[in-house]
VMD Tcl script that draws the C-alpha trace (Angstrom):
set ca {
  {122.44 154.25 97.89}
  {120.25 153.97 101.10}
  {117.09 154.13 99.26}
  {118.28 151.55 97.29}
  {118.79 149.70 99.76}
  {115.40 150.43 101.36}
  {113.86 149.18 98.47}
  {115.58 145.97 97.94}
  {114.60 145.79 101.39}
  {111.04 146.16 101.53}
  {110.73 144.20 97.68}
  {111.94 140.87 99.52}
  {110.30 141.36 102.30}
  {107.14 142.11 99.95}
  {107.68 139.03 98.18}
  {108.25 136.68 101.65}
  {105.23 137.87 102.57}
  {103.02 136.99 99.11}
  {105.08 133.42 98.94}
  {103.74 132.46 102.35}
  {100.44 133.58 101.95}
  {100.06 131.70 98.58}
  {101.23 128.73 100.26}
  {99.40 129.17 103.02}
  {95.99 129.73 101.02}
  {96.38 126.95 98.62}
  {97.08 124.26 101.97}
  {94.32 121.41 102.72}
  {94.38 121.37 106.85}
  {95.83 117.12 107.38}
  {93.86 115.05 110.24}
  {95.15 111.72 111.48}
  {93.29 108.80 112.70}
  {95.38 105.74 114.49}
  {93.60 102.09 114.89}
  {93.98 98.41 113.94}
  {93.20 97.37 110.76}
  {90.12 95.76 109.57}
  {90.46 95.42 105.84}
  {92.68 97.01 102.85}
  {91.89 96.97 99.46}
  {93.28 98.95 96.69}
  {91.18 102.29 97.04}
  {90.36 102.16 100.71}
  {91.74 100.71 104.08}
  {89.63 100.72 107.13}
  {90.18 100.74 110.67}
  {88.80 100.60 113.89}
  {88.25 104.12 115.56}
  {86.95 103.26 119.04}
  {83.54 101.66 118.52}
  {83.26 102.70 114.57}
  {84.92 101.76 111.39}
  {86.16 104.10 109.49}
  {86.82 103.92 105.72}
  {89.81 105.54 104.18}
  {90.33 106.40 100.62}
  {93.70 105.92 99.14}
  {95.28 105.87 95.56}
  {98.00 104.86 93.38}
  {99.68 108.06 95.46}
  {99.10 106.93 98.44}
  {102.56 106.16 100.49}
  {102.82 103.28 102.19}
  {105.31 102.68 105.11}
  {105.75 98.89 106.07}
  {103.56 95.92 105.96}
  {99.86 97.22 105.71}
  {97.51 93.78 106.60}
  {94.13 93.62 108.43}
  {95.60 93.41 112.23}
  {98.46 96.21 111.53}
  {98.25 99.47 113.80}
  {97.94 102.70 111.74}
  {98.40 106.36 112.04}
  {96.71 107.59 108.85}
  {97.29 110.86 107.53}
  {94.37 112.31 105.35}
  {92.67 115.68 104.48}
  {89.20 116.15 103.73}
  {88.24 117.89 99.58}
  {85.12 118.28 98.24}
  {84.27 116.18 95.14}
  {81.01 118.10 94.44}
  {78.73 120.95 95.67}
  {75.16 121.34 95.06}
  {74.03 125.07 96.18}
  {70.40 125.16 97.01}
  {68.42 128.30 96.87}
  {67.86 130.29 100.44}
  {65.17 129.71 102.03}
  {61.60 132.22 100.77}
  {64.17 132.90 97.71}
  {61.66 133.42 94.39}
  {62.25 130.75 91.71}
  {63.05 131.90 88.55}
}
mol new
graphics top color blue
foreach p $ca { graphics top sphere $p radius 0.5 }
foreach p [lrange $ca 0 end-1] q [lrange $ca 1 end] { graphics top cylinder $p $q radius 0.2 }
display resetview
């Protein structure tokens, strides 16, 4: 009976272990920016970083919490995915 219970043991704390690294692996890292903003249309909003503007993508996805308008203060939530990757050969690599 103890090695059953051993096992069960070590199988969930197996599986713990895989579910959290699956998560973990498959997770985009989130960055904020917070600033007035300039202008909001229906696939972007901008706002004022300091001295530079910075233009935010958003989507029919995109949750919205109170009255967005050019003026508002924002805290912006967004994470950075590439779209599309060109790999260029190494450098005094032969052509083919």
């Amino acid at each position: 009976m103890t090695n059953l219970k051993s096992l069960i043991a070590v199988t969930a704390t197996t599986g713990a272990i895989l579910l959290s690294s699956a998560a973990y692996a498959g997770s985009t890292k989130t960055y904020q920016v917070t600033g007035p903003v300039l202008e909001v249309k229906d696939d972007m909003i901008a706002v004022q970083k300091g001295k530079d503007r910075w233009e935010i993508g958003r989507d029919a996805g995109t949750k919205v919490t109170g009255d967005l308008a050019p003026g508002a203060t924002v805290t912006i939530q967004y994470r950075m995915t590439a779209t599309d990757v060109e790999v260029k050969p190494a450098k005094g690599a032969k052509k083919k």
